[in-house]
C-alpha positions as CSV (number, residue, x, y, z in Angstrom):
1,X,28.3,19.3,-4.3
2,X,27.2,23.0,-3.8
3,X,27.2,23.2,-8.0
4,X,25.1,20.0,-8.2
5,X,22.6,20.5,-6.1
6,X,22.2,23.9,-7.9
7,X,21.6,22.4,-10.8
8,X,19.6,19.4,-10.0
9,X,17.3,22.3,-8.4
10,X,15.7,23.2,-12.0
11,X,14.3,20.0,-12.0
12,X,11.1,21.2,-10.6
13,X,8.3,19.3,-9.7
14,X,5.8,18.8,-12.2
15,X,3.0,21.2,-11.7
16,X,0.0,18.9,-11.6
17,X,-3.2,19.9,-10.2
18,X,-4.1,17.0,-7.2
19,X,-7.7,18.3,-8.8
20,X,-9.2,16.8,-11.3
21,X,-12.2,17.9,-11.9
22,X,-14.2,20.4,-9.4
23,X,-18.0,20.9,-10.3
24,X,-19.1,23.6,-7.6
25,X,-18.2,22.4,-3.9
26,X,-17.2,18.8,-5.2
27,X,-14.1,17.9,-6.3
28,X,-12.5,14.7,-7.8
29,X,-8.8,14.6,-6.7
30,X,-6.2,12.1,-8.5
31,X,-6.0,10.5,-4.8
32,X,-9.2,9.1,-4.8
33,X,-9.1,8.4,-8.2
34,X,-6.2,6.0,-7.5
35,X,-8.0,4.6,-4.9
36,X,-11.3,3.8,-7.2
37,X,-8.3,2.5,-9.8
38,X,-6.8,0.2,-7.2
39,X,-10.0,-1.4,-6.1
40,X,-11.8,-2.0,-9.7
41,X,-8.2,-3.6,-11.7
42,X,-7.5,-5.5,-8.2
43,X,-11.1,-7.5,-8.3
44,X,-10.7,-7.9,-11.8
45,X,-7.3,-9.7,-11.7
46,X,-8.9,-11.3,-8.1
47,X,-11.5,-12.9,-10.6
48,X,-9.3,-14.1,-12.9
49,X,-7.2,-15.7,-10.4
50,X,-10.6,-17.2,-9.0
51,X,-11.9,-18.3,-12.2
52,X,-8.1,-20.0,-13.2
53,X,-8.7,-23.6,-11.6
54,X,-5.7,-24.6,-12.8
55,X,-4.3,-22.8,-10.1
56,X,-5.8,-24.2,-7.1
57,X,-5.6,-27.6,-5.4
58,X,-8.1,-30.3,-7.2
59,X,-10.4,-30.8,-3.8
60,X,-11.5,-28.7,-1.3
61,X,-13.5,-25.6,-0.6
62,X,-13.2,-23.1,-3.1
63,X,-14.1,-19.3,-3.8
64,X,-16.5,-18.3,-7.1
65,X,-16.3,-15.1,-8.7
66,X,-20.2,-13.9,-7.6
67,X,-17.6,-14.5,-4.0
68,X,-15.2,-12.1,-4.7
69,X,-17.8,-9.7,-6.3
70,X,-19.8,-9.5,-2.8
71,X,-16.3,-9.4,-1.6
72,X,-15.6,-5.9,-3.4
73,X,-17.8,-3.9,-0.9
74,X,-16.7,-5.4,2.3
75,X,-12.4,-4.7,1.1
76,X,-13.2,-1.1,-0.2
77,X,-14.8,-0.7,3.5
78,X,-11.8,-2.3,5.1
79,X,-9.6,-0.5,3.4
80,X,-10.7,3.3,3.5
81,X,-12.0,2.6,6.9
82,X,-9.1,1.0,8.0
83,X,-6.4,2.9,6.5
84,X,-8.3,6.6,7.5
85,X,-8.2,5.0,11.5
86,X,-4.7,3.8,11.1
87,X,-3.4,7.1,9.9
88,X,-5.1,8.8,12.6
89,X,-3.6,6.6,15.8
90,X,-0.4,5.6,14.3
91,X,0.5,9.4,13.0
92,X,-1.8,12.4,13.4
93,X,-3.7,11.6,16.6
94,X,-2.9,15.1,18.3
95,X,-4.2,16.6,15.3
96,X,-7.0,15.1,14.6
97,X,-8.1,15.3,18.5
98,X,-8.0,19.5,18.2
99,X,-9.7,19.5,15.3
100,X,-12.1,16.3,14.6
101,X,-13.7,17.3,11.4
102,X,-9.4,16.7,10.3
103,X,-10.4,13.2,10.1
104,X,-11.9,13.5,6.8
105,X,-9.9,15.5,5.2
106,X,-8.3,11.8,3.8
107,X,-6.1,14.2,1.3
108,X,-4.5,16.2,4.7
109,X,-2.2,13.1,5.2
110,X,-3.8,10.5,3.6
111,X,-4.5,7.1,4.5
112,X,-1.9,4.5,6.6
113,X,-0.9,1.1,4.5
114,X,-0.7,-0.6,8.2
115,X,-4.4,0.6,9.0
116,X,-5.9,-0.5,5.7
117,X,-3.9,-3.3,6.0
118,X,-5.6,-3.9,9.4
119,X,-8.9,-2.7,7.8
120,X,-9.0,-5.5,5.4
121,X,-7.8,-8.5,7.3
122,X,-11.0,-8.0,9.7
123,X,-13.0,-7.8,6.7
124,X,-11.7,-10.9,4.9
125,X,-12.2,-13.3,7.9
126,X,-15.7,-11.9,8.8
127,X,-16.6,-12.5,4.5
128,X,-14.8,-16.0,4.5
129,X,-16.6,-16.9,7.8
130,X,-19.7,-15.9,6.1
131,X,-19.5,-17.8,2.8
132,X,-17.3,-20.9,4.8
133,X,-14.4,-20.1,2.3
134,X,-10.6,-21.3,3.7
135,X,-9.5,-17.8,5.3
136,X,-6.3,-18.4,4.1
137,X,-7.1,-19.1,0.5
138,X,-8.9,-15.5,0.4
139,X,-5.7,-14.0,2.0
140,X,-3.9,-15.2,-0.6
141,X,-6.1,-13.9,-3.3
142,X,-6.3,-10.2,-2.0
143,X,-2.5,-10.2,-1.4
144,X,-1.5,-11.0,-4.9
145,X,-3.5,-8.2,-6.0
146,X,-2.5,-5.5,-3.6
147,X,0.0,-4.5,-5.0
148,X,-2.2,-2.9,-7.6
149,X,-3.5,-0.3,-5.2
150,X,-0.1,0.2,-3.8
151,X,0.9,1.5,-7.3
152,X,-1.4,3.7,-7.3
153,X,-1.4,5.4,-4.0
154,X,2.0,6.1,-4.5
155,X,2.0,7.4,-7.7
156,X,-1.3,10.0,-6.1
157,X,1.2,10.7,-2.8
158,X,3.6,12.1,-5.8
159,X,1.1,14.4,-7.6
160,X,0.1,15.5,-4.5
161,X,3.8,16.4,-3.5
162,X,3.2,14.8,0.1
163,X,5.7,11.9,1.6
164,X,9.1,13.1,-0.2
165,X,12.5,12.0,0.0
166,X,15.7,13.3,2.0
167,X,18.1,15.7,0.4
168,X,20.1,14.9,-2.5
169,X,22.0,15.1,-5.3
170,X,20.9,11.6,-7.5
171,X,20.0,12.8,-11.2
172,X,16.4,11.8,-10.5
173,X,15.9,14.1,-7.9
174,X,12.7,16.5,-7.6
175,X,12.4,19.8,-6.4
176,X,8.8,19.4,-4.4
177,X,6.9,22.4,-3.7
178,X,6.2,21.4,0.0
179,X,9.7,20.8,0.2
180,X,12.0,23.2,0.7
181,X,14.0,24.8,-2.1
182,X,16.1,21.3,-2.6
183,X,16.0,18.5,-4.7
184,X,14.9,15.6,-2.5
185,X,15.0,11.6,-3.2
186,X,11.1,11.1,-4.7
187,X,10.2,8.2,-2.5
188,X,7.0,7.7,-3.4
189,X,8.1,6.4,-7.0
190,X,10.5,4.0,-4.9
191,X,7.6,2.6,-3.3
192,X,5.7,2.7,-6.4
193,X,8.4,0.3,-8.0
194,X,9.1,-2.1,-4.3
195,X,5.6,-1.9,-3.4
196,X,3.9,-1.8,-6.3
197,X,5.3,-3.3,-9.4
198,X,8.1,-5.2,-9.0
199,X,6.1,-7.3,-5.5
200,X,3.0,-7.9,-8.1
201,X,5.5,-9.1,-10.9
202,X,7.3,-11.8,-7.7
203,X,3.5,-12.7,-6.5
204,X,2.1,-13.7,-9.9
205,X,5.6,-15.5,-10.8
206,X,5.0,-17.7,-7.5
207,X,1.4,-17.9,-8.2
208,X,1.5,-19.1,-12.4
209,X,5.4,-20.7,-12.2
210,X,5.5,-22.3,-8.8
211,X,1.8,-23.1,-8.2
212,X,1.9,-21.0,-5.1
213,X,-1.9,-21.3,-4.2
214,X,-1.1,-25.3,-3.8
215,X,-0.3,-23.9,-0.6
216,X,-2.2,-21.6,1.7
217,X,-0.4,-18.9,3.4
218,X,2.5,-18.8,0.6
219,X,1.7,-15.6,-1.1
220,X,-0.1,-14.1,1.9
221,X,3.8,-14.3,3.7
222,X,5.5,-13.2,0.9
223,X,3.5,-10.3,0.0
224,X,3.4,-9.3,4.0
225,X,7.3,-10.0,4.2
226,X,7.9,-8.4,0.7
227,X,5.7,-5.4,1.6
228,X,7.9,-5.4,4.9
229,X,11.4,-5.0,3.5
230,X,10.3,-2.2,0.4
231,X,8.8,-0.1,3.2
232,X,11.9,0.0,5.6
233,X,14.3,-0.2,2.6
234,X,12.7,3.2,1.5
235,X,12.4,4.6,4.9
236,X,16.0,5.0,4.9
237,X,15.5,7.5,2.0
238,X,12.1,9.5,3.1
239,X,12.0,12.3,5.1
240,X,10.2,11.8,8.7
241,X,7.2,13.0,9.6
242,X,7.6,16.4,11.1
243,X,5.4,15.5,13.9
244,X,6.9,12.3,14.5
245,X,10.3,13.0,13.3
246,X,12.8,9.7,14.0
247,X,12.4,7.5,16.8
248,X,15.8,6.6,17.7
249,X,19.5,6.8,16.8
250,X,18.6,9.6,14.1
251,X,17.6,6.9,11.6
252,X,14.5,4.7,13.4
253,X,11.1,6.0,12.1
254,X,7.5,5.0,12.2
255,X,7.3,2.8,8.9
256,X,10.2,1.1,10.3
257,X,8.5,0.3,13.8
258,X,4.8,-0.4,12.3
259,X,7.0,-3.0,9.1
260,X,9.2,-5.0,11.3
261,X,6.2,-7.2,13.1
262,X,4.7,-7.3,9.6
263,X,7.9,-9.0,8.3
264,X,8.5,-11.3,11.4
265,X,4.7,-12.6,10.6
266,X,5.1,-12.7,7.1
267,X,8.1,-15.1,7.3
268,X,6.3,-17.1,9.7
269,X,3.3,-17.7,7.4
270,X,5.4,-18.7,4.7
271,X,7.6,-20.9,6.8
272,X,4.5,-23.0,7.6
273,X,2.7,-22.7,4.7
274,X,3.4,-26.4,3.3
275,X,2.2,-27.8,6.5
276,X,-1.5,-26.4,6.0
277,X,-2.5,-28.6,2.9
């Protein structure tokens, strides 16, 4: 094990700048590059899906494009907003309340999934309020392209070295900077593949094999549910926060706690999804 791990140590972490490009005080970092990436290919694939009437029930209210272009401003609000605040309460509070001007430093511990997520459901009902659009036929659009953004953030919390694994010796290991001098599981690719990829490739099988916006609620429950059980599957692999550490039994963490509702109302939704049209 010893010889292992010392060899699996050379596999350093790439050295990748979470810079981009800095021009005097202002800098573009690959985290808020992801970010930007996330928001423009998920309206554009929300568009399609919009514009694909083949997709959707033959009667009944139904969104536009021009919709989900208004719609752009209100979920990029949502979700920075959101996912900023949720990060704050749910894992740097003490932090942030010693030094306030910490709460915009979004790349000193990034943004929360649960916040944003939290973020962007109050501003889909206020928009579908607004424009008298089903709320649960605009839930069902933004989840199937969430997954694009997920892909991306977890690909920028890997340059940036932050959210890494536990110890050990798989041949995929990395040794991350902030990390010790050990090769640790690299997490964030994990979520990048749950979260990210392989939840977008189930969502748009449902949506273009199985009609799945016949039904409202369907793909809203499976992407919370599916989100749900990637995020506590990989907890068991990531390291802790430092300041949180585990919760219980030397195993229970934070993602675990905030996933578990998420995945009780996820199957719920989908349980009683056929009843709603």
């Amino acid at each position: 094990m010893e010889q292992t791990a010392t060899l699996l140590s050379l596999m350093t972490f790439p050295d990748i700048d979470p810079v981009i490009l800095a021009i005097g005080p202002v800098e573009v970092r690959w985290y808020g590059l992801a970010y930007v990436l996330g928001i423009i290919l998920g309206w554009r694939y929300a568009r399609r899906l919009v514009e694909n009437r083949k997709l959707w029930p033959a009667s009944g209210p139904r969104m536009s494009a021009p919709d989900m272009d208004d719609f752009l401003l209100w979920a990029t609000v949502g979700i920075v907003a959101g996912g900023r605040i949720g990060y704050i309460l749910f894992y740097d509070f003490a932090a942030v309340a010693a030094d306030p001007l910490r709460a915009l430093e979004i790349w000193n511990g990034g943004m929360s999934f649960h916040g944003g997520l939290l973020g962007t459901l109050v501003a889909m009902i206020l928009f579908a309020r607004s424009r008298n659009i089903p709320v649960f036929n605009l839930f069902d659009v933004v989840c199937a392209v969430v997954p694009v953004g997920l892909f991306f953030g977890r690909l920028a919390n890997f340059i940036n070295a932050e959210l890494w694994g536990k110890l050990t010796d798989v041949p995929w290991a990395f040794v991350f900077p902030t990390g010790g001098p050990f090769p640790r599981h690299p997490t964030q690719l994990y979520e990048a593949a749950l979260e990210g990829l392989l939840l977008l490739a189930v969502l748009a099988w449902l949506i273009y094999r199985r009609q799945a916006f016949q039904y409202r609620g369907l793909i809203s429950g499976c992407f919370v549910a599916g989100y749900a059980l990637s995020r506590i599957f990989v907890e068991f692999f990531r390291e802790p926060d430092a300041h949180i550490g585990y919760l219980a039994g030397g195993w229970l963490t934070m993602g675990m706690v905030l996933s578990l509702p998420m995945l009780a109302v996820g199957l719920w939704v989908m349980s009683t999804a056929r009843r709603r049209d």
